[in-house]
Structures are given as C-alpha cells and as structure tokens.
N, C-alpha and C positions, 0 to 999 in steps of 0.2 A: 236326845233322850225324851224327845216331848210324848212318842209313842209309846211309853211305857208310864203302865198308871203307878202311882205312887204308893206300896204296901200298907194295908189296915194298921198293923201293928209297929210300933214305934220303938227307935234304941238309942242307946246314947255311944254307939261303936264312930270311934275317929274315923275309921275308913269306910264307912256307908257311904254311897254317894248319894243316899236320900234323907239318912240326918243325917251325918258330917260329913266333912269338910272335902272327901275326896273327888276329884273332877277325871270324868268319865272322856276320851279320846279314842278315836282308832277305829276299830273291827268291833262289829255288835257280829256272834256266832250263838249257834245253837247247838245240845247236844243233850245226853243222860248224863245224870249221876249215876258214876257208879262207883265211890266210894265216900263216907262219911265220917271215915272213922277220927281225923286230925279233927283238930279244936280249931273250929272259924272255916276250917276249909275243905274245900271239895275238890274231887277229882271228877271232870268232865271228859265224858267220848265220843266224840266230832267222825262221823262216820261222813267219806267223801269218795267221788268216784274221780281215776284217775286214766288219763286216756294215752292208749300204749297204739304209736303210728303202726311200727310194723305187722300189728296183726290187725290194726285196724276193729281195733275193741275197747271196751274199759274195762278196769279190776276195781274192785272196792277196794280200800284204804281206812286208816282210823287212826285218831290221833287223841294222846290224853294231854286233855291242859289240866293245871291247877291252876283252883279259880279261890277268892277270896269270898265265905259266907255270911255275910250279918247275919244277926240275931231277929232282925225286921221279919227277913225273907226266911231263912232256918229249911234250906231245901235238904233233902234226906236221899238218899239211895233208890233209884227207879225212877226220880222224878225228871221232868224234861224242861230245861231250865235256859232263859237265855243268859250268857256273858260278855261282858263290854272290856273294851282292854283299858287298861288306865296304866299312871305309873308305876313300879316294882315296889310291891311291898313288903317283901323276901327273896330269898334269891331264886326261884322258882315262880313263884305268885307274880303275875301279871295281869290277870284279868279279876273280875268279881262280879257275881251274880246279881242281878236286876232284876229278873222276873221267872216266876214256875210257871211254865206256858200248859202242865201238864203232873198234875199231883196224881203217883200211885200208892 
C-alpha cells in the first residue's frame, strides 16, 4: 500500500486501513462506483475482457464487488475508485476502498 497516498481527511472508522486497525492483503483492483446508496458501502463494477478460443476473440465481462467505504475516502456514485481485498467484514464485504483515482 506504499503507492497509495494517504487521504486529507481523517476518521476514527475501526475498519479504515489508514486510521484503524484494518490490514489490507491480496488483489489491489480498479473499477466505478455505481451504487451508494448502503451506509459505509459501495458497490463496485470491475469491467474485464474475457477470451473465448473457439472463435478466437474476446467478450467483455463485468463484475460487481462490494467494497467497504470510510468516512476518510466518502467515494460516491460515478466515481473511479481503487479496492484492496482485506478480511470479511460481512458476509459480502471483502474488499474496501483506498483511493478515488477519479472524482465525478
């Protein structure tokens, strides 16, 4: 995580991994927010290309993760956000955002 600068703004959230205590492991992935609407967290969409032998092409692909959002970062809808995987901290929530690579 040494690549990722460390947010202006400051929270006292347990599961920040840049004030509390949470320790960041695994897949650093990139994607949109596209949805805001849960308390803390977001829904990311991981667009990917997936490569098919018998015709000898790719398709596009997409995947939505839920991601975990401090209060630090507070990324919103449209915005382009990177995700770091850490451990479960619901039964869905595996990752939590680290940085807006892109505020709209």
């Amino acid at each position: 995580m040494a690549s990722v600068p460390k947010p202006e703004r400051s929270c006292d959230d347990p599961n920040c991994p840049f004030h509390g205590s949470l320790k960041i492991r695994g897949r650093i992935l990139e994607g949109t927010v596209v949805s805001d609407k849960m308390e803390k967290t977001v829904i990311v969409r991981r667009d990917f290309l997936r490569y098919i032998p018998k015709y000898k092409r790719y398709e596009r692909r997409h995947s939505h993760i839920p991601a975990h959002n401090p209060p630090c970062i507070d990324a919103h809808e449209n915005d382009r956000v990177k995700i770091a995987e850490c451990r479960p901290l619901s039964k869905t929530v595996s990752f939590v955002v680290i940085q807006k690579v892109e505020a709209k």
